[in-house]
C-alpha positions in Angstrom: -6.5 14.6 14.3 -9.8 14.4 12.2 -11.7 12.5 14.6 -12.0 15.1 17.1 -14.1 17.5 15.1 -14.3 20.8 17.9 -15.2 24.1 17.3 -12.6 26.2 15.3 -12.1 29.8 15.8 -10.8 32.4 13.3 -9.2 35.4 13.7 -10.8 38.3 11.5 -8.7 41.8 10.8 -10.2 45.0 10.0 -8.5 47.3 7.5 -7.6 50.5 9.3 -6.3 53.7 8.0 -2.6 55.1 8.1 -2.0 58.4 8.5 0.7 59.8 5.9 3.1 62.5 6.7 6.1 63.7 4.3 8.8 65.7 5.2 9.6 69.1 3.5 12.7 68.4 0.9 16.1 70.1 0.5 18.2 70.2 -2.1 21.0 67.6 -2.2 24.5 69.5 -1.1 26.1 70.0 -4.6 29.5 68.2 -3.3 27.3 64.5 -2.4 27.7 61.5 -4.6 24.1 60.0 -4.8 25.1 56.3 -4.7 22.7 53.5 -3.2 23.9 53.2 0.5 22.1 50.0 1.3 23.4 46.2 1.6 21.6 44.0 -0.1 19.2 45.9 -1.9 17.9 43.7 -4.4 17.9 40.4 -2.0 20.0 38.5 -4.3 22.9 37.0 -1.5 19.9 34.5 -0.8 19.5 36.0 2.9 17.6 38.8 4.6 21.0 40.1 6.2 21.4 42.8 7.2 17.8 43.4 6.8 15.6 42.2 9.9 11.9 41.8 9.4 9.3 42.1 12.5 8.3 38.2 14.0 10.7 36.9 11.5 7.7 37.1 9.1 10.1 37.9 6.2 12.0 35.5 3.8 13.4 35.8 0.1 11.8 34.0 -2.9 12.6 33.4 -6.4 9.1 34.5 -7.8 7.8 37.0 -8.2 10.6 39.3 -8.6 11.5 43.0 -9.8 15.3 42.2 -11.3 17.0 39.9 -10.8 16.5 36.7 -9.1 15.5 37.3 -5.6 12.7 39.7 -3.6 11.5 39.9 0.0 8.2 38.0 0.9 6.4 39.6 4.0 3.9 37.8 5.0 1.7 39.8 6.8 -0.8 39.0 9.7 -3.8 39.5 11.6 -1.1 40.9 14.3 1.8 42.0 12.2 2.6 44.1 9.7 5.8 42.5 8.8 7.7 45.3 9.2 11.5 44.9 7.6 13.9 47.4 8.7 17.8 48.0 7.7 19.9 50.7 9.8 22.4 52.8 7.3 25.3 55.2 8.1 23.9 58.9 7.6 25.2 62.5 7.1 23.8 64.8 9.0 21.7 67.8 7.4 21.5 65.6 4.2 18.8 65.3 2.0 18.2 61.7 0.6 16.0 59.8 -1.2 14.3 56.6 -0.7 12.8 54.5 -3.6 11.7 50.7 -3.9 9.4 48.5 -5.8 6.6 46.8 -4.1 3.7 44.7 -4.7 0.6 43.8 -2.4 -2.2 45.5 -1.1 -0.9 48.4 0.9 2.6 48.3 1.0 4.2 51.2 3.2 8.6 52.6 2.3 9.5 55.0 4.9 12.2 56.1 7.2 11.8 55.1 10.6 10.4 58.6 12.5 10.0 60.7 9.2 8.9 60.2 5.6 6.9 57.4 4.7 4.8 56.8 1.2 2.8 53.9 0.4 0.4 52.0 -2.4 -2.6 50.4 -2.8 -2.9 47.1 -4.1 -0.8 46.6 -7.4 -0.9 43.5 -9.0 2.3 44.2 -10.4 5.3 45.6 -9.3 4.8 49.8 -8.2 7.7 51.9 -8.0 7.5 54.1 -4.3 10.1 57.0 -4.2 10.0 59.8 -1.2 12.6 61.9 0.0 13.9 62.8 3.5 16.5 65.0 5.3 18.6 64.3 8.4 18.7 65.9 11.2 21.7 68.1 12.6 22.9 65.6 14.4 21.4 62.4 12.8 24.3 59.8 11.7 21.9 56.5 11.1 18.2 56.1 10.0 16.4 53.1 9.8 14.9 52.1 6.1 11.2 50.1 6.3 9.3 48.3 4.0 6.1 46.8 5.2 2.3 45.7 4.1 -0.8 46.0 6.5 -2.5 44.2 8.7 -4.4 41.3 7.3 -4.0 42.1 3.5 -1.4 39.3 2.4 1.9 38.6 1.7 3.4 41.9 -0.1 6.5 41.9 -2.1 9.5 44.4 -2.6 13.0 44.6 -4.5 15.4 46.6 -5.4 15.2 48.9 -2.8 17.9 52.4 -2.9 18.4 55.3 -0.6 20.6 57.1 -2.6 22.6 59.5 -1.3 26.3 59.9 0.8 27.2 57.0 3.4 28.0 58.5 6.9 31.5 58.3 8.4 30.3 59.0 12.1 30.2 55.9 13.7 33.6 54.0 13.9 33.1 51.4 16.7 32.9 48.4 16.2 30.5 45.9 18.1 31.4 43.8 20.5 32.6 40.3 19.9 30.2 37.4 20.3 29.9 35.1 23.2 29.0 31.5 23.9 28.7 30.2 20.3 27.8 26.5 20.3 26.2 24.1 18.0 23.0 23.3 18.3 22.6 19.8 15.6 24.0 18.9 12.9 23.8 16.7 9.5 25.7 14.6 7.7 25.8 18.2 5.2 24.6 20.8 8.0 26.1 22.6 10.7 23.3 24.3 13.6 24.7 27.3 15.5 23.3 30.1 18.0 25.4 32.4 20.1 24.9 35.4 22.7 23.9 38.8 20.8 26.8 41.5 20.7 25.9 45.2 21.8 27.0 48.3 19.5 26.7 51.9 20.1 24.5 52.2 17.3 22.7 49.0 16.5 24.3 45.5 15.4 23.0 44.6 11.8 24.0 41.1 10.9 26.2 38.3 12.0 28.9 37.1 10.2 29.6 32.8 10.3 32.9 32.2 9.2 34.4 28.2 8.3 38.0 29.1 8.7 38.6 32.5 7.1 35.7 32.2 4.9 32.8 34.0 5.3 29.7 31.2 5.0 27.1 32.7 6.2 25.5 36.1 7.4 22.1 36.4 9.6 20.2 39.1 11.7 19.6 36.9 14.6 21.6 35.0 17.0 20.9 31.6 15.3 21.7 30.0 11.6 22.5 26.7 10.0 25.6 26.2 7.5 24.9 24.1 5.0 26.0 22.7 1.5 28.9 20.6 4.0 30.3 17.8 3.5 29.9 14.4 5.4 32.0 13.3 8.2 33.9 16.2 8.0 35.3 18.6 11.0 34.3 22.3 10.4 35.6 24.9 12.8 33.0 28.3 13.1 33.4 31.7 14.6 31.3 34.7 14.6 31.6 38.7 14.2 28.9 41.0 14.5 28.7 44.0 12.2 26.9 47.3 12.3 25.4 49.5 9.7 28.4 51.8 9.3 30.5 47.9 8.1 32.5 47.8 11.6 33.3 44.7 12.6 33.9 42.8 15.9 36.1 40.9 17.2 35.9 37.0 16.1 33.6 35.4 18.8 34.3 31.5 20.4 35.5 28.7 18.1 33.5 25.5 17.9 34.5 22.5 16.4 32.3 20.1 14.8 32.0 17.3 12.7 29.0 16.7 10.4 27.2 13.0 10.3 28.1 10.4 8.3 26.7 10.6 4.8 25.3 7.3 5.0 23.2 7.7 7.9 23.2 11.4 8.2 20.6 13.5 10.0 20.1 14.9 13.6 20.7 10.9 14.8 16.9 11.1 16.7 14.9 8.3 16.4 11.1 8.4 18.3 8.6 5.4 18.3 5.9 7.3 19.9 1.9 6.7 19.3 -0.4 9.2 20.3 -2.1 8.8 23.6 -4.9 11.3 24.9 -5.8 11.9 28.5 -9.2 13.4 27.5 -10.8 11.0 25.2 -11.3 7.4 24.7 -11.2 5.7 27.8 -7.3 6.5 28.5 -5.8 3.3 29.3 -3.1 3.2 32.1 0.3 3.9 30.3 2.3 1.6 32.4 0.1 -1.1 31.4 0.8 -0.5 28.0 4.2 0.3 28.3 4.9 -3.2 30.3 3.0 -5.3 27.9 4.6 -3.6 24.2 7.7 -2.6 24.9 7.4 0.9 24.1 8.9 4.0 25.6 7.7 7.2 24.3 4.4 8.7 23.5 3.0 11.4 22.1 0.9 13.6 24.5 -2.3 15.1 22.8 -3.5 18.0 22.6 -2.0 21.6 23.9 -3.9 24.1 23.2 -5.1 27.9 23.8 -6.6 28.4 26.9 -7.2 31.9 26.0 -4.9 34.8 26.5 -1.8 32.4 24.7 -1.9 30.3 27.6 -1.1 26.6 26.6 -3.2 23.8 28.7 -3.9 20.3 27.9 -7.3 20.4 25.5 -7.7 23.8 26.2 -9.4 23.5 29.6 -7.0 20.9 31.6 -4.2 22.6 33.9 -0.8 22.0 32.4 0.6 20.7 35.5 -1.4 18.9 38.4 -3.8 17.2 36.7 -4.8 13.9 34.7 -1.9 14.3 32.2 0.5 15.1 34.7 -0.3 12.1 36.7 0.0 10.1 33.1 3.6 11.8 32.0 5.1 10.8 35.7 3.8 7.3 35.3 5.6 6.9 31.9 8.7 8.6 33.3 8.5 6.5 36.1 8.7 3.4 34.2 11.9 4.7 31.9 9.9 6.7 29.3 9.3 9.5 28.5 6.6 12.3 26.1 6.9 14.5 23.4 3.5 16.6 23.7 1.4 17.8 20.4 0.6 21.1 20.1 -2.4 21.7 18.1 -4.6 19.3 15.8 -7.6 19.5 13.8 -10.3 21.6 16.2 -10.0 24.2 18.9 -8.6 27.0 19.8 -4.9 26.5 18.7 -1.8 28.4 20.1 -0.5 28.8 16.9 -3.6 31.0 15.8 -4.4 32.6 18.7 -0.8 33.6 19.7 -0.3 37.0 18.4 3.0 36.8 17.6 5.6 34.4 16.9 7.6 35.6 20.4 4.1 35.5 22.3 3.7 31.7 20.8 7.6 30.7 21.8 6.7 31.9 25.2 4.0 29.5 25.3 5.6 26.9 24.1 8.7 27.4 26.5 6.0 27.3 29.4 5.7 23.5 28.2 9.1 23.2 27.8 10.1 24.3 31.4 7.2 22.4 32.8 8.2 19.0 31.3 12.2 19.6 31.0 11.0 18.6 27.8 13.8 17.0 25.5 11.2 17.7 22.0 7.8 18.8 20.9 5.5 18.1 18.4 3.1 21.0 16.5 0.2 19.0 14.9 -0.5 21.7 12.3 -3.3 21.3 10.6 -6.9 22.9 9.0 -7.4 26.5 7.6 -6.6 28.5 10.7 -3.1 27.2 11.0 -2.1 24.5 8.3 -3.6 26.6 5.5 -2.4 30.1 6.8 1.0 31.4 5.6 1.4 33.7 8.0 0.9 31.4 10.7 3.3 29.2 9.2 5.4 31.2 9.4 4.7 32.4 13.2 4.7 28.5 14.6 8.2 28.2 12.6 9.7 31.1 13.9 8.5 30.2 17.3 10.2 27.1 16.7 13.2 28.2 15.7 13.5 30.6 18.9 12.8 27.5 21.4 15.5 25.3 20.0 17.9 28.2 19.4 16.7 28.8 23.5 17.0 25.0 24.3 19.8 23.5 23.1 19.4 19.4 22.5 15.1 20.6 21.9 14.3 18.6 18.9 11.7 20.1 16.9 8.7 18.1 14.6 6.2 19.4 12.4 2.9 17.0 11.5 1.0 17.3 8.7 -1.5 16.1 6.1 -0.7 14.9 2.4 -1.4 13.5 -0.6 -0.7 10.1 -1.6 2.2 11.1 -3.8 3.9 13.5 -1.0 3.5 17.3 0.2 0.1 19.7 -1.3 0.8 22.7 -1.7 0.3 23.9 2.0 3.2 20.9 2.9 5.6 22.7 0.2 5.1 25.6 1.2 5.8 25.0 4.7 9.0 23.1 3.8 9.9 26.0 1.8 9.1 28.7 4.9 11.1 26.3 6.8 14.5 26.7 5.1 13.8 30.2 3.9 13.5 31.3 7.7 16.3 28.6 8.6 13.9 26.7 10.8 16.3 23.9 11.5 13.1 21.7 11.8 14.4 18.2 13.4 11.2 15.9 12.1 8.7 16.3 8.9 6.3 13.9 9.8 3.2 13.5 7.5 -0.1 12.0 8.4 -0.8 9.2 5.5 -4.3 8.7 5.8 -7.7 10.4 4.8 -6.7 10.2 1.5 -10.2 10.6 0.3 -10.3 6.8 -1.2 -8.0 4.1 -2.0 -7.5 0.7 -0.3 -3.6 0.3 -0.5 -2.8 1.9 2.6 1.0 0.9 3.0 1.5 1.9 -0.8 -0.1 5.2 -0.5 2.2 5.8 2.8 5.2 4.6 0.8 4.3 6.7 -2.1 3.7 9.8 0.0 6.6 9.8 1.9 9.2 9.1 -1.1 7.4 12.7 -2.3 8.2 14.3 1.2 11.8 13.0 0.8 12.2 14.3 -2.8 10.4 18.0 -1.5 13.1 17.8 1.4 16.2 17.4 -1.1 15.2 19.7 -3.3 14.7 22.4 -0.7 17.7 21.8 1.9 19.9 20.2 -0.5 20.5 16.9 1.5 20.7 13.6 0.0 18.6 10.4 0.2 19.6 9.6 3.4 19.6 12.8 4.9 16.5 13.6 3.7 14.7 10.1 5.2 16.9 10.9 8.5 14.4 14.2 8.7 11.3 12.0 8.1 8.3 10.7 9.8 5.3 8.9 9.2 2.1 9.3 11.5 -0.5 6.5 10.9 -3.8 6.0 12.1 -4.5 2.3 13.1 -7.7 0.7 12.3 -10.2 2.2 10.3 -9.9 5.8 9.3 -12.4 8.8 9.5 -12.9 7.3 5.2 -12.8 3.9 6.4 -9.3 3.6 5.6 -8.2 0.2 6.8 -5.0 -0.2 8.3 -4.4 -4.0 9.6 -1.7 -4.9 12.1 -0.3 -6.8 9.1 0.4 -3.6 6.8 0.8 -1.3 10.0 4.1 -4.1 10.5 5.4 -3.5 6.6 5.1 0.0 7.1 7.2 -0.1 10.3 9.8 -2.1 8.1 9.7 0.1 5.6 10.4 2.6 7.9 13.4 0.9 9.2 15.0 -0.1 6.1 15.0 3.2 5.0 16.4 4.7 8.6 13.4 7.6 9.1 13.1 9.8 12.5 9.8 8.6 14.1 7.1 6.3 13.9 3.7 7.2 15.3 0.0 6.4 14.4 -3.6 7.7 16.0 -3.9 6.1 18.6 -2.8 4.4 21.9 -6.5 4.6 23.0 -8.1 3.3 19.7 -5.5 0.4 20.2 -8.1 -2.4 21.3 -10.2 -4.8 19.6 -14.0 -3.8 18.3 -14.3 -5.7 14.7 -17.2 -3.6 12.5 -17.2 -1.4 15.6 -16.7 1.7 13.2 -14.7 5.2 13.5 -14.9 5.8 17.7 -12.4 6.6 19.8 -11.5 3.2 22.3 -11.2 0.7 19.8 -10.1 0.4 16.4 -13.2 -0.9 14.2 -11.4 -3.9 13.3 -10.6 -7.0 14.8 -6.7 -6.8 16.8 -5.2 -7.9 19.7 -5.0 -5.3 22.9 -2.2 -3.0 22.2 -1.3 -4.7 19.1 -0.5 -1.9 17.2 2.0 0.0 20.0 4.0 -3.2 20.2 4.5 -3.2 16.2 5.0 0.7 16.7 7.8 0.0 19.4 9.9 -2.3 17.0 10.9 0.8 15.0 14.3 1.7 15.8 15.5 4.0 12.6 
C-alpha cells in the first residue's frame, strides 16, 4: 500500500557473451524426405504443447506474429533466459536442419548439446537457419529457442527442423495417476494430476471430455474451459512423448461446473487489512468481538534476503508478534489470508530468482499457516510494472494451487477509474495465457490522482475489470464478478481521497448485489476516529466510530 513508502530495490543484469559453436554439416542421405518434424510449429493450436518453456516464462500471443495468427512470447528475465525446448524423434547419422523466425534482442535456435545460431536485436522478424547431424546412436534431440538475460521479451514462429522423423522409440509412457479437480466455474473445469515417466521424455498431456480431446499442456496442471453451466463433465488424461506414443488413459473424474447464475470458484472473503508492524496494532479479538468479522488480511510478507519470506522483511514468520495475532483470530473462529508484497521493500516476487524459487517461498507460508489462500499485493515498477515478474509470481502461483489443492489464489492491484491500465491487462492476459487459474482479481480503487466520487469511480473501475475478465477467459457477467474484488482504503487517501463510512456501506452493497469474491479496504489499524487528523497510519483523518469501517466490511457476504 502507498502509505508505507520503504526503500525499493531493483535487480540490474549485465549483458554477457555467448559463446557460438556450429557443427560440421553432411549431406542429407539421398533416400530422406525433408518434411518439418515438429508439433506445433507455428503456435497456432492456442497452447505451448508440446513445447515447454524454462519458469513457465513462455505463452502464445496474437501480435506480433510471423504467419499466421499465433507466436511464442518469452519473456526473458534478470534470472532466466526463457529457454523453450521441444524433444523430436531422430534418425541416427542424419543430417538436419533447423530454421525459425525470431524477434528480440539476442534471440538464440539451437539443438540442445550441438548447433546453435543466434541474432542480435531485429526489430522485425529475422530468419535463423543452422544445420546439425545426429549422432550414431542419437534417436531424439531437443529443439530451443531462447532470448538473453535481461534484454526483453523475444518472439519466434514458425519454427522447422526439416528432415526424417525417427521410428526408434515405440514405448509409450506411462499412464497418469491421481487426477483430481482442483475448482471449477460455472464454464471452467481445474485439473492437476501425478506426472507419467517415459523412456525418452513425456512431451505433453492430453485432457480428454469423453473421447474428445479438449485440451493438451506440458505440465501436470490445466483448466478446460468454454463449458457449459451446471453441467457434469467426466476427464481423463494420457501422456504423450515426442515419437506420438501414447499412454494409457489416466483416473476419471467427474465434475459438475457452477451454476451460470452464480458461477465462479463459490469463495467469498470479507477480510480488511491489518498490520502487526505499524499503526498501533489493535488487539484482533477486540475487533473481531465488537464487528463481527472473521477474516483478515495479514500484511506484509516479504524478502528477507536469500528468497526467505518473513513478516516485513525482518519479523520471524513463526514465533513472533504476528503469530501471536493469527492464533488469537483462529482462536476466536477466524482465520488470515496473508499479503505478499505491497508498495516498498524488498519483495519475494523480485528478489526470487525463479518462479520455482518463489513457489518454494510461498509454500513455506503455506505449510506454516495450513493456509486455506493467499494474497500477492503486486504493485510498483519492480513487480507490478515488470512482465517478467508477472509472469514469475503467476507461475509461482499456479504451482502452489496445483500443489495445494482447495489454495485459493488472489492477485491485488492498482487501476484506473474506468478499470485495468495497461500493467492490469496485461497481467489478466499472462494469467490465462499461462493458465493461472487465478481465484480473485481484486483492484485497489483509490489514488486515482483526483476526483471526489469515490463509490462511482470504484463502481466504474471494477465494471472495466469485469468486461477485461470476459473478454480474456470467456466467462459471462456473473462469472466474471464471481472472480472479483474490490480493496478500499477507508478514510482519507494518500490524495486525500475521502471515503466515508456512508459510501464505504454503498460500496459494500454494490458489492453484494452484484455477488463479487472479497471485500477488503486499508486498514484495520487506520479504523479509528481522528477528524482533520490527515494521511497517518492509526486513525483515519476523518471523523468515524471505532472499527466502523470492519463492521460495514463484515456485512459483505457475496
Amino acid at each position: 500500500m502507498s502509505i508505507l513508502r520503504r526503500s525499493r530495490r531493483r535487480f540490474l543484469a549485465l549483458l554477457g557473451t555467448a559463446a557460438l559453436a556450429l557443427a560440421g554439416a553432411v549431406a542429407l542421405p539421398g533416400t530422406a524426405e525433408a518434411a518439418n518434424i515438429l508439433t506445433n510449429p507455428g503456435f497456432e493450436t492456442g497452447s505451448l504443447s508440446p513445447w515447454s518453456c524454462s519458469g513457465n516464462l513462455g505463452s502464445i500471443v496474437s501480435s506480433p506474429v510471423h504467419g499466421g495468427s499465433k507466436a511464442l512470447a518469452g519473456a526473458v528475465s534478470s534470472s532466466d533466459n526463457a529457454q523453450c525446448t521441444q524433444t523430436v524423434s531422430v534418425q541416427p547419422n542424419t543430417t538436419y536442419s533447423l530454421s525459425g523466425w525470431v524477434r528480440g534482442s539476442y534471440v538464440y535456435l539451437g539443438v540442445d548439446g550441438g548447433a546453435s545460431t543466434w541474432t542480435t536485436s531485429p526489430s522485425a522478424y529475422s530468419q535463423l537457419t543452422v544445420s546439425f547431424t545426429t549422432g550414431a546412436s542419437q534417436t531424439s534431440a531437443k529443439i530451443y529457442v531462447h532470448g538473453w538475460y535481461a534484454q526483453g521479451t523475444y518472439y519466434a514462429d514458425d519454427v522447422s527442423l526439416d528432415g526424417p522423423g525417427g521410428g526408434g522409440d515405440t514405448q509409450a509412457p506411462t499412464a497418469p495417476t491421481g487426477l483430481t479437480s482442483t475448482g471449477k466455474t460455472s464454464s471452467s473445469v481445474s485439473l492437476s494430476w501425478n506426472a507419467s515417466s517415459d523412456n525418452v521424455g513425456v512431451t505433453a498431456y492430453d485432457v480428454y471430455s469423453g473421447s474428445n480431446k479438449v485440451l493438451s499442456v506440458s505440465g501436470t496442471s490445466g483448466t478446460v474451459s468454454g463449458l457449459s453451466a451446471s453441467t457434469a463433465y467426466s476427464f481423463t488424461v494420457k501422456a504423450r512423448d515426442a515419437a506420438g506414443n501414447t499412454s494409457g488413459a489416466s483416473n476419471s473424474v467427474s465434475v459438475t461446473t457452477s451454476a451460470g447464475g452464480g458461477g465462479g470458484t463459490g469463495f467469498k472473503q470479507a477480510a480488511p487489512y491489518l498490520y502487526e508492524g505499524w499503526g498501533d496494532p489493535p488487539n484482533p479479538t477486540t475487533v473481531m468481538n465488537a464487528t463481527g468479522i472473521k477474516w483478515f488480511t495479514m500484511a506484509f510478507v516479504l524478502d528477507s534476503g536469500g528468497c526467505n519470506p518473513a513478516w516485513d522483511g525482518s519479523r520471524a514468520l513463526t514465533g513472533g508478534v504476528d503469530q501471536t495475532a493469527i492464533n488469537q483470530i483462529r482462536s476466536a473462529g477466524g482465520d488470515i489470508v496473508p499479503s505478499f508484497g505491497g508498495w516498498q521493500g524488498s519483495k519475494l516476487g523480485a528478489n526470487c530468482s525463479s518462479a520455482s524459487a518463489l513457489a518454494g517461498a510461498l509454500q513455506k507460508v503455506i505449510d506454516a499457516y495450513s493456509l486455506k489462500a493467499i494474497d500477492m499485493d503486486i504493485e510498483n515498477t519492480d513487480e507490478f510494472e515488470n512482465e517478467a515478474v508477472q509472469a514469475r509470481i503467476l507461475t509461482a502461483l499456479k504451482t502452489v494451487k496445483a500443489n495445494n489443492p482447495g489454495l485459493k489464489t488472489i492477485i491485488t492491484f492498482g487501476t484506473s477509474t474506468t478499470g485495468p491500465t495497461y500493467y492490469g491487462n496485461r497481467l489478466i492476459e499472462q494469467a490465462q495465457s499461462l493458465n493461472a487459474n487465478i481465484d480473485v482479481f481484486t483492484i485497489m480503487p483509490f489514488d486515482f490522482g483526483g476526483g471526489s466520487d469515490m463509490y462511482g469511480n470504484t463502481v466504474n473501475a471494477t465494471e472495466g475489470l469485469k468486461t477485461k475478465l470476459k473478454s480474456t477467459f470467456g466467462w459471462d457477467d456473473a462469472t466474471a464478478y464471481s472472480h472479483i474484488g474490490i480493496s478500499g482504503m477507508n478514510g482519507l487517501s494518500d490524495q486525500q481521497e475521502n471515503t466515508t463510512p456512508a459510501i464505504w456501506t454503498s460500496i459494500r452493497d454494490w458489492a453484494n448485489s452484484h455477488h463479487i469474491a472479497r471485500l477488503a479496504y486499508w486498514s484495520v489499524n487506520r479504523d479509528r476516529s481522528c477528524p482533520g487528523g490527515g494521511v497517518v497510519s492509526n486513525c483515519s483523518g476523518i471523523s468515524q466510530s471505532t472499527w466502523q469501517f470492519t463492521s460495514i466490511t463484515a456485512g459483505f457476504t457475496g
